[in-house]
GUKOLVO-795154 format. One record per atom (N, C-alpha, C, O): z, x, y; residue in three letters. Coordinates in steps of 0.02 Angstrom, whole numbers, plus 50000, padded with zeros to 5 digits. Layout:
BEGIN
ZXYALA/...
***
This chain:
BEGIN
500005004349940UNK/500005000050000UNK/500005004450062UNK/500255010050061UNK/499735001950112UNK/499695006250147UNK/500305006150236UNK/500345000650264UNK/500595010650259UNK/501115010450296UNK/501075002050334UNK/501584999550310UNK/500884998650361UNK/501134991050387UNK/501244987150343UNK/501664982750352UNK/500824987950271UNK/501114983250232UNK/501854988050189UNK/502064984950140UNK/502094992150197UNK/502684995050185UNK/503084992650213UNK/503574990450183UNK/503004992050304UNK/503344989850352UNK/503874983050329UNK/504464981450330UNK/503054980050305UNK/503374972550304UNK/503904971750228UNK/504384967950222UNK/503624976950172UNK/503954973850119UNK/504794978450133UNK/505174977650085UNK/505034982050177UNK/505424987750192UNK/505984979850203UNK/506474978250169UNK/505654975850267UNK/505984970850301UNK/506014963950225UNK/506554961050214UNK/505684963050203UNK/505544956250139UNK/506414956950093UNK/506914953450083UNK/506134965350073UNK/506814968350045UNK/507564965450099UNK/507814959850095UNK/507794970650143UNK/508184970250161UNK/508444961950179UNK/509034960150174UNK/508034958750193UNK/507954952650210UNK/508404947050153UNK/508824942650163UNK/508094949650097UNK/508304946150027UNK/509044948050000UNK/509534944849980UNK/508824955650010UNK/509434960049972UNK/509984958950007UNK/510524958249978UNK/509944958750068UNK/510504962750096UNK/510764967750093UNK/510744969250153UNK/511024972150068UNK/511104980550049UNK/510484981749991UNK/510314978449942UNK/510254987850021UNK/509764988849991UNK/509874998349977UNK/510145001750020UNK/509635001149917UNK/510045007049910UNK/509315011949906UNK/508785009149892UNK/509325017049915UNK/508615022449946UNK/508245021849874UNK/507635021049874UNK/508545022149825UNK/508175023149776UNK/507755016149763UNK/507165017449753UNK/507895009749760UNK/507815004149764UNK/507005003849822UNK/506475001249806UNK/507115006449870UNK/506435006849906UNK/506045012049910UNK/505615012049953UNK/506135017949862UNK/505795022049832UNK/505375020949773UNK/504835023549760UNK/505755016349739UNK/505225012349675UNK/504925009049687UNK/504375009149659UNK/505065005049726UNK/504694999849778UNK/504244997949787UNK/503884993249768UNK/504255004149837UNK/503665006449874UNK/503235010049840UNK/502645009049856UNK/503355014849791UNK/503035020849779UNK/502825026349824UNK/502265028749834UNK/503405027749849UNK/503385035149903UNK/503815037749891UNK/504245034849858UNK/503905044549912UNK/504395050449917UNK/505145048449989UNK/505165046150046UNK/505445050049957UNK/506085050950016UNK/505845053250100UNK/506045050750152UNK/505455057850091UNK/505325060350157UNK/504755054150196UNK/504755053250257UNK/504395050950158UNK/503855044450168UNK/504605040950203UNK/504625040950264UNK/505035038850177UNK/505315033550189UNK/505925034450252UNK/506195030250288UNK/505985040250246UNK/506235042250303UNK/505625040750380UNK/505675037150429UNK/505285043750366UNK/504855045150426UNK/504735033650445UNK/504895030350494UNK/504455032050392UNK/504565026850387UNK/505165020350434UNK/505135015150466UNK/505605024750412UNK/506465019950454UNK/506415022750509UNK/506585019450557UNK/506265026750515UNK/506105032850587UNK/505725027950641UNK/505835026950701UNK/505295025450600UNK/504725023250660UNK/504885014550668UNK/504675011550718UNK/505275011050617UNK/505445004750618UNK/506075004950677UNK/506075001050725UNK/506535009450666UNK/507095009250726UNK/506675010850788UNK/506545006050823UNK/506465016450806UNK/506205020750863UNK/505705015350897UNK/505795013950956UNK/505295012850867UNK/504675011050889UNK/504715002550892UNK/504514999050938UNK/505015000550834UNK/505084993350839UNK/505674989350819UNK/505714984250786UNK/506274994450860UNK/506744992250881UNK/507124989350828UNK/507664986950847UNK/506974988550746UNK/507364988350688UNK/507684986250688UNK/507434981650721UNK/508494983350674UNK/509214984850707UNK/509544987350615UNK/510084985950588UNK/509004991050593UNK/509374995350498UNK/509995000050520UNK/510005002650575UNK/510425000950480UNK/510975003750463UNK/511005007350404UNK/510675005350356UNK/511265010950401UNK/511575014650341UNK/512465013650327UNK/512955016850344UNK/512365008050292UNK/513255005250265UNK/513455012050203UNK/513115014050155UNK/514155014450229UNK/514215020750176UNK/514505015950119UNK/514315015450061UNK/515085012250156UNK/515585007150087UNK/515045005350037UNK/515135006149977UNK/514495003050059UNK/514054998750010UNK/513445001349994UNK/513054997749962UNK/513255008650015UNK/512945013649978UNK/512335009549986UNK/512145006649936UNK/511985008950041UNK/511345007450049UNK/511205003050123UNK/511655000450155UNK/510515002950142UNK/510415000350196UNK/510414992050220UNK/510354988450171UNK/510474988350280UNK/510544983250292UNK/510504980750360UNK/510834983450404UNK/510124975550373UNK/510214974550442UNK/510834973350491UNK/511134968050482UNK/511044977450540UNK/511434975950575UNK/511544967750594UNK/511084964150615UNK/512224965550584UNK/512334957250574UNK/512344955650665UNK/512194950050686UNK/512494960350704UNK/512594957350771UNK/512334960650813UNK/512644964950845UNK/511574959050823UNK/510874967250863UNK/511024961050926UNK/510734955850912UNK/511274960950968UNK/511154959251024UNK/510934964351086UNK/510724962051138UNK/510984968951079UNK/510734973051145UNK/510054976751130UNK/509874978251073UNK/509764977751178UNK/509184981551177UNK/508354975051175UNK/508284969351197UNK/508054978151151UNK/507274974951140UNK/507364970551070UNK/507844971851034UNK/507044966851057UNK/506934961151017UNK/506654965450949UNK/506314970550956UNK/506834962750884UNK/506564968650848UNK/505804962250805UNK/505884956650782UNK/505494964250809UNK/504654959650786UNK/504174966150731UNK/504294972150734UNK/503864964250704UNK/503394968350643UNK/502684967450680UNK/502304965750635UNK/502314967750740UNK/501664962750761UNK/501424966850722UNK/500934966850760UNK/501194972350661UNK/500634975750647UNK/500794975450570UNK/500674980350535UNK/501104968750541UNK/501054969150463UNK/500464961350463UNK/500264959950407UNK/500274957850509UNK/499754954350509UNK/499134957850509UNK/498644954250510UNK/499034963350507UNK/498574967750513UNK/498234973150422UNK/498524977550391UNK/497624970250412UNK/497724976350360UNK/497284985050388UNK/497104985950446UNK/497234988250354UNK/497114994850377UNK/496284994350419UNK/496134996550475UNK/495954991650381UNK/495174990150411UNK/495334985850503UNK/495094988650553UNK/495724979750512UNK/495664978850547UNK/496104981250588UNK/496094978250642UNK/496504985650584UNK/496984989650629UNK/496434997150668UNK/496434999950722UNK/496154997650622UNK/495625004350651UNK/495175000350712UNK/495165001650772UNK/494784994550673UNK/494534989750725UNK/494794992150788UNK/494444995550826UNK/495524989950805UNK/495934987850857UNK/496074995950888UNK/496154995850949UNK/496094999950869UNK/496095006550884UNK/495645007050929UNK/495775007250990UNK/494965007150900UNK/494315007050916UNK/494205004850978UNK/493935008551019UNK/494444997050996UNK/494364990851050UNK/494714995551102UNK/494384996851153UNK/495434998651092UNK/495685000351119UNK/495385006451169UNK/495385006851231UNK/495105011351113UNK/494665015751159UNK/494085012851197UNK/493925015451250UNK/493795007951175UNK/493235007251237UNK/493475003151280UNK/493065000451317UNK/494015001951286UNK/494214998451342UNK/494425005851406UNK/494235006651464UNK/494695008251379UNK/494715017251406UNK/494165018451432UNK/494135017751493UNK/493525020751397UNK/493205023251389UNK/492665020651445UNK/492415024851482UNK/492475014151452UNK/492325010951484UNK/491975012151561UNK/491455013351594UNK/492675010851562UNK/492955012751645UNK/493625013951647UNK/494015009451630UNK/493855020251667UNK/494585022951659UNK/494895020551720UNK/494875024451768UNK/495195014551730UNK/495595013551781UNK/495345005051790UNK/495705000751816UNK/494815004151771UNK/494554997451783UNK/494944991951776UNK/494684989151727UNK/495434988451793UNK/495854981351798UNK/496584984951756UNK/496984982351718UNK/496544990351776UNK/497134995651757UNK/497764991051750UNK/498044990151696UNK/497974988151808UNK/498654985851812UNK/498874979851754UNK/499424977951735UNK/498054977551732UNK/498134970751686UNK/498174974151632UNK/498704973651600UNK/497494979751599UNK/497624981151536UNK/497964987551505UNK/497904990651453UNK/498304988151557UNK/498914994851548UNK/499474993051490UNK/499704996251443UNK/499594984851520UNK/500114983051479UNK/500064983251404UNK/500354986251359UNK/499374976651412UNK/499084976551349UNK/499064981551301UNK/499264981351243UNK/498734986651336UNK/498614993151310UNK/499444996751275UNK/499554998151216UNK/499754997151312UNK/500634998351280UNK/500714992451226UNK/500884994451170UNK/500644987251231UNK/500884983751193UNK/500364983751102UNK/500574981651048UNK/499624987351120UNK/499254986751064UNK/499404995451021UNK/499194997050966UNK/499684998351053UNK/499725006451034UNK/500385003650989UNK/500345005250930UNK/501034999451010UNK/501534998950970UNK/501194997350914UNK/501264999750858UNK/500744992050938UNK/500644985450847UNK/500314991150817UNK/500604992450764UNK/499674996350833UNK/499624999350810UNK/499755007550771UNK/499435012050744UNK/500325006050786UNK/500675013550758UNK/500975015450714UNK/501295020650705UNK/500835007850661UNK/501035006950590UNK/500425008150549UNK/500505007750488UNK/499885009350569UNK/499425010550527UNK/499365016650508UNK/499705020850538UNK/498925018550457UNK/498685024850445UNK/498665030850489UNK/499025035850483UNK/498095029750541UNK/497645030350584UNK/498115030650647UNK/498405025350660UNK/498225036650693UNK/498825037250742UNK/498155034850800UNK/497575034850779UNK/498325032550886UNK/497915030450920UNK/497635036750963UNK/497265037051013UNK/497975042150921UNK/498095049450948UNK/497175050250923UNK/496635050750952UNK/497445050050846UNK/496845053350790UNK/495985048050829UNK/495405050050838UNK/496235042850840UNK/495785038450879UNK/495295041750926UNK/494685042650926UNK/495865043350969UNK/495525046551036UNK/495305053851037UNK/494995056351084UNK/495515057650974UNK/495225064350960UNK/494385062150923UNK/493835064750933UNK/494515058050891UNK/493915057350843UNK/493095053550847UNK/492675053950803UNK/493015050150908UNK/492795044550942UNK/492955046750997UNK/493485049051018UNK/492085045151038UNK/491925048651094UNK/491285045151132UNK/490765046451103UNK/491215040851193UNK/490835037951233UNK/490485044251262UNK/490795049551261UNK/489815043951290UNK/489605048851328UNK/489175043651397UNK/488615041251391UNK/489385043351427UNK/489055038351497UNK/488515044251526UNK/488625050251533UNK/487895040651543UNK/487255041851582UNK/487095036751635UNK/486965030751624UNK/487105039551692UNK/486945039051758UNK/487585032651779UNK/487445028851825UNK/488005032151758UNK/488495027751780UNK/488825029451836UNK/489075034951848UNK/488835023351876UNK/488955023851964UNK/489885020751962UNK/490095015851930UNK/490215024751998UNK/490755020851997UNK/490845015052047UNK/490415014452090UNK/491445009952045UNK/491295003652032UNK/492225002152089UNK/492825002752076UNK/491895000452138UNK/492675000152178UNK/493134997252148UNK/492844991952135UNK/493784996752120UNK/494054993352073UNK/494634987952108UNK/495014984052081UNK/494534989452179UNK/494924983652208UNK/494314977352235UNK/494434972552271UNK/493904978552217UNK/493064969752256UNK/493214970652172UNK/493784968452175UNK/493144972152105UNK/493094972152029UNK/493364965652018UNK/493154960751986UNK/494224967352074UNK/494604963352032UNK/494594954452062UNK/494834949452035UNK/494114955352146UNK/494304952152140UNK/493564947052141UNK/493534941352166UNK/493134949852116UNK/492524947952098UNK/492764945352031UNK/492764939252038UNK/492984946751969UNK/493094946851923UNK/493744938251934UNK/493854934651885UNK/493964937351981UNK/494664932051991UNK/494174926052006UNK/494164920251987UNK/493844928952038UNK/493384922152072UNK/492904921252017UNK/492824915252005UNK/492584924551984UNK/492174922951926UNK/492564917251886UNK/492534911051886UNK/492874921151857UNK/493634915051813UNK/493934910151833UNK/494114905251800UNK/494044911551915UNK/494214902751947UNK/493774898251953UNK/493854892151957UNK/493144902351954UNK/492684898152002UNK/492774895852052UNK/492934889952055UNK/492684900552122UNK/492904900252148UNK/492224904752190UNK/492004909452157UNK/491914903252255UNK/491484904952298UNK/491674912852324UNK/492264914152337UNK/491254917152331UNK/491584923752364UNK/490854927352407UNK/490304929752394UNK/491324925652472UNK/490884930552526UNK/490884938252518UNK/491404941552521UNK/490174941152507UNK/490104948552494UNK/489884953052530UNK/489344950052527UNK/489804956252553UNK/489404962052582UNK/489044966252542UNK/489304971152515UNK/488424964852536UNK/487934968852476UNK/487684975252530UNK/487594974452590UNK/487594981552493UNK/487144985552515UNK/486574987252478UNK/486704989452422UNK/485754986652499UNK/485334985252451UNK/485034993252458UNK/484614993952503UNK/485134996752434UNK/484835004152421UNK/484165004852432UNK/484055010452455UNK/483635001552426UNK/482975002652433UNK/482995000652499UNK/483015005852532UNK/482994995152540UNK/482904994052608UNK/483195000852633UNK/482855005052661UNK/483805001452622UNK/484395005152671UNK/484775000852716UNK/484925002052774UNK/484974993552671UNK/485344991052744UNK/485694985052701UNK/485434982452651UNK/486334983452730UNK/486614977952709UNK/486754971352758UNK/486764970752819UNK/486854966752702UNK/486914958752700UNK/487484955052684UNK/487734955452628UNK/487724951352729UNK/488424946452716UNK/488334939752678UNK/488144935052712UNK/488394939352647UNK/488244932652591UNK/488694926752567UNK/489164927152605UNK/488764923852542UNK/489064919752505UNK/488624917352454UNK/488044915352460UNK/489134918352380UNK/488714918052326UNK/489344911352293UNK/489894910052316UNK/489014908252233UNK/489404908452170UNK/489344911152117UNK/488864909152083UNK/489704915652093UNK/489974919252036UNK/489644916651995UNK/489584910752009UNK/489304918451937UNK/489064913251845UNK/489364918451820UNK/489904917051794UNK/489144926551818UNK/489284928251749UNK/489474935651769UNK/489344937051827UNK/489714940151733UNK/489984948651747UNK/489334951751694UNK/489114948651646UNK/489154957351713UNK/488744960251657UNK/488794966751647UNK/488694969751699UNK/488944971651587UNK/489024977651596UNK/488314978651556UNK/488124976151503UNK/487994983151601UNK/487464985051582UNK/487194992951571UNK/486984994651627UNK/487134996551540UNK/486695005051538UNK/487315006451581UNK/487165008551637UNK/487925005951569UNK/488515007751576UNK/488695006851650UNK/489165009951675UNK/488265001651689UNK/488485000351738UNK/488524989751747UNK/488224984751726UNK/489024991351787UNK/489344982151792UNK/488804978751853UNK/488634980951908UNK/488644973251822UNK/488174967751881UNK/488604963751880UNK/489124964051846UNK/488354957551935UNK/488694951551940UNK/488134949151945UNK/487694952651972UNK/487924941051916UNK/487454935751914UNK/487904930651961UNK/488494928951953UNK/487594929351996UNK/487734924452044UNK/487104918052091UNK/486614919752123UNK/487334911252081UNK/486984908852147UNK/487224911052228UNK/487724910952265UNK/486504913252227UNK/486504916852328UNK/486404911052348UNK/485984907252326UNK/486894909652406UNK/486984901352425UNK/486394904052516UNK/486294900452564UNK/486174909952506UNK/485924912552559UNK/485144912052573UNK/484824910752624UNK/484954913952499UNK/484374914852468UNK/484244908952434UNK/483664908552414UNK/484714902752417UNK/484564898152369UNK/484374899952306UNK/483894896652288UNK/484564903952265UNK/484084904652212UNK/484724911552169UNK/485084915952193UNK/484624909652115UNK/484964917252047UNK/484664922352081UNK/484114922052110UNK/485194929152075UNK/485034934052111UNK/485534939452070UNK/486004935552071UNK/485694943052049UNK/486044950652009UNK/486164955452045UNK/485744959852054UNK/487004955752084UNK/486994962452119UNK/487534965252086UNK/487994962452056UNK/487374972052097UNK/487474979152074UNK/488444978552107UNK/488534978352168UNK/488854978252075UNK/489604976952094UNK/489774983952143UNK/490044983852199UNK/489574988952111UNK/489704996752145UNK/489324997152229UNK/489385001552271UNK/488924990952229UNK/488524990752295UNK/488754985152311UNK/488324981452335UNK/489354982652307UNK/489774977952367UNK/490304981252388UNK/490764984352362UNK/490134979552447UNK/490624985552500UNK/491144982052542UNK/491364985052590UNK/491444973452520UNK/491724969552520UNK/491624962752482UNK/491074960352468UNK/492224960152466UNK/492254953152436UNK/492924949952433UNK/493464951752410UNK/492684943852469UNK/493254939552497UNK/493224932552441UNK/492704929552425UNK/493754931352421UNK/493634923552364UNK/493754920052420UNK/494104922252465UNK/493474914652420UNK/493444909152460UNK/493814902452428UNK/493924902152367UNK/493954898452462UNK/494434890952428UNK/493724885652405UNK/493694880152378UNK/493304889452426UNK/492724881152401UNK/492584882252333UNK/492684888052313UNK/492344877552287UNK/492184877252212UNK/491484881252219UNK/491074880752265UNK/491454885452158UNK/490834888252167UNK/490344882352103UNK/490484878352059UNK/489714885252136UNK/489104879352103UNK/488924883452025UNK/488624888752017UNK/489224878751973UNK/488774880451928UNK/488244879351887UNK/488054873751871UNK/487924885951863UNK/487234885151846UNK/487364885351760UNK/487864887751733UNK/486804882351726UNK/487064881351667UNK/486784887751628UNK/486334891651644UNK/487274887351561UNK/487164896351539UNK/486354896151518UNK/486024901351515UNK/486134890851507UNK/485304889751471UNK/484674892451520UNK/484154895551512UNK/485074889051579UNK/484704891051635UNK/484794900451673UNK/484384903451707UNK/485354902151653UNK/485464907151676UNK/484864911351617UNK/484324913951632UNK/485124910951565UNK/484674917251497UNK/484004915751523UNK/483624920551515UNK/483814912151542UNK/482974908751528UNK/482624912251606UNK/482034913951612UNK/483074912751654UNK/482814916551733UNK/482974923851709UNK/482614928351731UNK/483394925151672UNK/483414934651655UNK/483074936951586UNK/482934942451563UNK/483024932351570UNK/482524933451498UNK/481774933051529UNK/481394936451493UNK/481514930851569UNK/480734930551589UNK/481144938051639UNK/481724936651624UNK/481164940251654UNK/481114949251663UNK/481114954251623UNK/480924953451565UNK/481324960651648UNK/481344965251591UNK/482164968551635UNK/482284969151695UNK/482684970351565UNK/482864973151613UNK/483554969351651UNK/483894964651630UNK/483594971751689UNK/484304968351756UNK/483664967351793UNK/483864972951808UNK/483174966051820UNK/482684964451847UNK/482394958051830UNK/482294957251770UNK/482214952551874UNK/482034947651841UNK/481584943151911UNK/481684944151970UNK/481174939051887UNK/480914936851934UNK/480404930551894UNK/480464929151834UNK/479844926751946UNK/479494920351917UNK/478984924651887UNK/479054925851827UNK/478454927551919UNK/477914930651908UNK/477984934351832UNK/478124940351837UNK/477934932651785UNK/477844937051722UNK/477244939551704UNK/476684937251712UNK/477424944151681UNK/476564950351649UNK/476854952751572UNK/477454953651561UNK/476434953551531UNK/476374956051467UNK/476444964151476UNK/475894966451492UNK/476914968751472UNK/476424976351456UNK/476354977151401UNK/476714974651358UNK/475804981651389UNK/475774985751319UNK/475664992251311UNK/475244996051335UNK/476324993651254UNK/476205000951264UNK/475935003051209UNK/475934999351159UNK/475575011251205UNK/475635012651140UNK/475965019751120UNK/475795024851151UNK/476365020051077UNK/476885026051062UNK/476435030651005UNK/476025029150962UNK/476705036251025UNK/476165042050984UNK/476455039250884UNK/476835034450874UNK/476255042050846UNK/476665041350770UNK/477215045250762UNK/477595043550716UNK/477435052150811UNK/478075055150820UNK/478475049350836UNK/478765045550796UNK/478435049150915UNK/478685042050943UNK/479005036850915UNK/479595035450907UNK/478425033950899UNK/478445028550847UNK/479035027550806UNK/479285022050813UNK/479345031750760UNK/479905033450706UNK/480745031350746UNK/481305030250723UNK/480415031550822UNK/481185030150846UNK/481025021550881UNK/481195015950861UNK/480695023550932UNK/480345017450975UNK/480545008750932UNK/480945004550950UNK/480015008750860UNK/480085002650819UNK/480634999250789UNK/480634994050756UNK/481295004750811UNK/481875000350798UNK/482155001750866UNK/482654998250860UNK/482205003750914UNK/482264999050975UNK/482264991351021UNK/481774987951005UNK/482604988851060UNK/482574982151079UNK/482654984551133UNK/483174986951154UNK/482074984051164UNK/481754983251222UNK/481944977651269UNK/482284978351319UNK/481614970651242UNK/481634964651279UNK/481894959251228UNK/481664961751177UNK/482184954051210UNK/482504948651167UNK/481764946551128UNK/481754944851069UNK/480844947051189UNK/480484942851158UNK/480224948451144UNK/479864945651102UNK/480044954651139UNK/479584958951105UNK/479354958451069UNK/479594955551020UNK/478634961251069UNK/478064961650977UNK/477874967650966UNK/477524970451008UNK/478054970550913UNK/477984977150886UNK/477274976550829UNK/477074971650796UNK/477034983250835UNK/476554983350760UNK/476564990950746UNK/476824995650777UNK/476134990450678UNK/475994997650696UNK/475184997950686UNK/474854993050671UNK/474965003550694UNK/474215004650692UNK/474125008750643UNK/474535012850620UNK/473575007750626UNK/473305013650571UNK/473465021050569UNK/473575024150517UNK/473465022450602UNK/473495031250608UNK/474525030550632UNK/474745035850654UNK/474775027650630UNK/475265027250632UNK/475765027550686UNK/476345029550680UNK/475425025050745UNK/475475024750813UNK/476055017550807UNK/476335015750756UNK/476125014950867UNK/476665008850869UNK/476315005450934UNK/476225008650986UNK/476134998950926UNK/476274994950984UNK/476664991951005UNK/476944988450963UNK/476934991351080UNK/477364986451088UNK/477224982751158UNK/477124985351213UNK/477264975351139UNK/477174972051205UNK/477874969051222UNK/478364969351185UNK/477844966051286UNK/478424965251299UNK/478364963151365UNK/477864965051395UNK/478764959651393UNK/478794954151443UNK/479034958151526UNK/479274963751520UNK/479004956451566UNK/479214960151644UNK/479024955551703UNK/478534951851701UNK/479554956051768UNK/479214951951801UNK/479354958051871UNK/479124957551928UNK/479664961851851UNK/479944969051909UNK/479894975151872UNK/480324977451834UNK/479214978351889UNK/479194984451844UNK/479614989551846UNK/479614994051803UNK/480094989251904UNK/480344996951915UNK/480834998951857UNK/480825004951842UNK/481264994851824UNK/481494997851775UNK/481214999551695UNK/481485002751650UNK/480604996151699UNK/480154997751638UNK/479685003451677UNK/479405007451639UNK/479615003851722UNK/479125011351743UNK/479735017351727UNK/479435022051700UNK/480345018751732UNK/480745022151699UNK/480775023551646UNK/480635029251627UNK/481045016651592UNK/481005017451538UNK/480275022351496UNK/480315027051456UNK/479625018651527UNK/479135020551501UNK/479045031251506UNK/478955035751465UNK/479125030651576UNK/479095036751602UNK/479575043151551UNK/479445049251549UNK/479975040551524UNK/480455046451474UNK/480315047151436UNK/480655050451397UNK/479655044551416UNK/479345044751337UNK/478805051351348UNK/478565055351308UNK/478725050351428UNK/478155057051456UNK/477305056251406UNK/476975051151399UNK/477155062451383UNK/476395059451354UNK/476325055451276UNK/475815054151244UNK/477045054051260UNK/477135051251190UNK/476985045651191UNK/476965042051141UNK/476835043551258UNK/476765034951247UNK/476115034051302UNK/476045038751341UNK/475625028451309UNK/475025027051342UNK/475355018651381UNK/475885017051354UNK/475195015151419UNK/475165010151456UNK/474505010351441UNK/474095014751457UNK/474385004451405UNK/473664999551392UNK/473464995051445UNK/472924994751474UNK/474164990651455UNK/473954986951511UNK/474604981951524UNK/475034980751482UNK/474604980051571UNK/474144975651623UNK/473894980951686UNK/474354984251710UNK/473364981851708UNK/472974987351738UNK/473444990051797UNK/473494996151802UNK/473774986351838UNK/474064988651886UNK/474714992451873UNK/474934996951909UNK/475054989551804UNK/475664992951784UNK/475194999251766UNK/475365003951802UNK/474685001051724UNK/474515006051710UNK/474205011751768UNK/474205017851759UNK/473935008251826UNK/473835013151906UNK/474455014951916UNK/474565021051918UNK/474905011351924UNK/475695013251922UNK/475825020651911UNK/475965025251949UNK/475715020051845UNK/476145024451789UNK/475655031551826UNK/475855036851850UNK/475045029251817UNK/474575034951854UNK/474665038051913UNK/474625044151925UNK/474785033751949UNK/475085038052026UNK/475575040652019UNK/475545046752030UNK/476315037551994UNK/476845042551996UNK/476635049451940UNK/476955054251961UNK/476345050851895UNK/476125057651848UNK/475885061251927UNK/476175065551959UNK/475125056951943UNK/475035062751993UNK/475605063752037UNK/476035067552016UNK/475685061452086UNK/476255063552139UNK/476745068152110UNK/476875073452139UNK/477135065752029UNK/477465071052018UNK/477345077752007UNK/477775082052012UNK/476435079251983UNK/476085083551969UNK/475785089252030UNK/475605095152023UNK/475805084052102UNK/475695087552171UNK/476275091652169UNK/476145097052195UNK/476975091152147UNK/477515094752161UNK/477635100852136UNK/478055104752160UNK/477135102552067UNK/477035107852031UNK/476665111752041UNK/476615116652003UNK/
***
C-alpha cells in the first residue's frame, strides 16, 4: 500500500483498537520500524495527529482530550497515488504559469494542496525538480487590472479599460463586457463585447494600462456565438472576411506539421512524393504569416494569391537586410 493509504489504515487501527502496540502496525502494514516512524513523524508534524505513546499500556493511542492547536483531518487518504501526482502536477502549472498571478488567492490553496499532498509517494519537492515549463515570447501581465479583470469577468460585471494598441502606437478608453479569459501561446487575452465598437473584440490583458469594474450588468454573448466569431479566424485573430490558405510542407516537414492543430477546421493530406497539405481557415493573416514564416523554405504558400505576395515581400525585404 502505498504511504496515504497507510495514513489512513495507521488512523482505522488506532481508531478501533485503542492501544495499539508497534509491532501490531508493523504487520499491518508491512514496513520496517524506521517506515513507521518517519510515518507518525509526518501524521503529528504535518497533520496535526493528536498519537501518543502510553508507556502503562505499551502501545500507541489517540490522545482522549486534543483540544489545542489545529484540527487533526487525513485530506490525502481520499487520494490514490496516480491521482495525487495528478495534483502535484496541477500544482506546478499553476506556478509555472505565471509566478505571482492571483498570488494572494492561490497561495493559500497552494499551502493547503502541498499538506494533502505530502502523504504521497512523490514529495512536491521531487515535483518541482522533475517537471519543467519553458515559456516563449511571453509578455508579463500587470497582476493588479488581472485581478480585477478576472472579478468582473465572474461577476459580470461591465469594466472601463484603457487599451494600448501596439501597431497604431496609441491608446483608447473603452467600456467593454467581459465573456471569457484566454491563456494563449503563454500569453492571457480577454474576449469581450466593445460596447465602443459594438461588436466581439480580444484584447491582449498585458496591454491594459487600466481597469475599473463598473456597477452596470455586463451584456452577455452566448458561448455558441462567441466559438463561431473566433473559430472563422486563425489564431487570437479573428474577423468576417474568411480565406482558405494552403500550404505545402516539404516530406522532412511533413513528419512533424501532420500531427499539429493548427485551426479546430483544418484539412490535411499527403501527396505522393510525401509532401503534406494543409488548408486551413484565416480572416487576419498576421499570425499565420508567422506561423508560416518558421517553417522558412520547408513549407510553400499555394494560395490564396495575396497571402502568398505576402509571404513574398517579407523573404525579400528580409533578404535586402543581408
Amino acid at each position: 500500500m502505498d504511504r496515504s493509504e497507510r495514513f489512513y489504515k495507521i488512523d482505522q487501527m488506532l481508531s478501533a483498537r485503542g492501544i495499539v502496540p508497534i509491532e501490531a502496525f508493523m504487520a499491518e502494514l508491512g514496513i520496517s520500524l524506521a517506515t513507521f516512524k518517519r510515518d507518525l513523524e509526518y501524521l503529528r508534524d504535518r497533520l496535526n495527529a493528536p498519537i501518543i505513546w502510553d508507556r502503562d499500556a505499551g502501545g500507541y493511542r489517540y490522545e482522549s482530550k486534543h483540544t489545542s492547536g489545529p484540527a487533526f483531518s487525513l485530506p490525502g487518504i481520499w487520494f490514490n497515488a496516480s491521482e495525487a501526482h495528478a495534483l502535484l502536477l496541477i500544482q506546478k502549472l499553476l506556478k509555472d504559469i505565471h509566478p505571482g498571478l492571483l498570488g494572494p488567492q492561490i497561495e493559500p490553496l497552494q499551502a493547503r494542496l502541498k499538506a494533502l499532498l505530502g502523504s504521497a509517494d512523490h514529495s512536491a519537492d521531487e515535483v518541482e525538480k522533475r517537471f519543467r515549463m519553458i515559456h516563449a515570447a511571453k509578455r508579463i501581465t500587470p497582476l493588479k487590472h488581472f485581478e480585477v479583470i478576472a472579478s468582473a469577468t465572474l461577476s459580470r460585471k461591465q469594466l472601463r479599460i484603457v487599451h494600448y494598441n501596439r501597431e497604431r502606437n496609441e491608446a483608447t478608453e473603452r467600456v467593454i463586457s467581459p465573456q471569457q479569459i484566454v491563456f494563449y501561446r503563454d500569453n492571457w487575452y480577454l474576449d469581450a463585447w466593445c460596447h465602443l465598437r459594438k461588436g466581439i473584440r480580444s484584447f491582449s490583458i498585458d496591454a491594459i494600462t487600466a481597469a475599473e469594474m463598473l456597477d452596470e450588468r455586463a451584456k452577455d454573448i452566448k458561448a455558441s456565438e462567441l466559438r463561431d466569431y473566433f473559430e472563422k479566424g486563425y489564431g487570437i485573430f479573428s474577423g468576417s472576411k474568411v480565406q482558405w490558405a494552403k500550404l505545402r510542407f516539404s516530406p522532412a516537414r511533413a513528419r512533424w506539421v501532420a500531427n499539429e492543430s493548427w485551426h479546430p477546421k483544418q484539412r490535411g493530406s499527403y501527396e505522393p512524393d510525401g509532401s503534406y497539405l494543409l488548408e486551413l481557415p484565416y480572416a487576419d493573416d498576421r499570425e499565420l504569416l508567422m506561423d508560416v514564416m518558421r517553417h522558412g523554405n520547408e513549407v510553400e504558400v499555394l494560395a490564396p494569391q495575396q497571402l502568398r505576395g505576402r509571404i513574398k515581400g517579407i523573404l525579400k525585404a528580409a533578404l535586402e537586410k543581408y
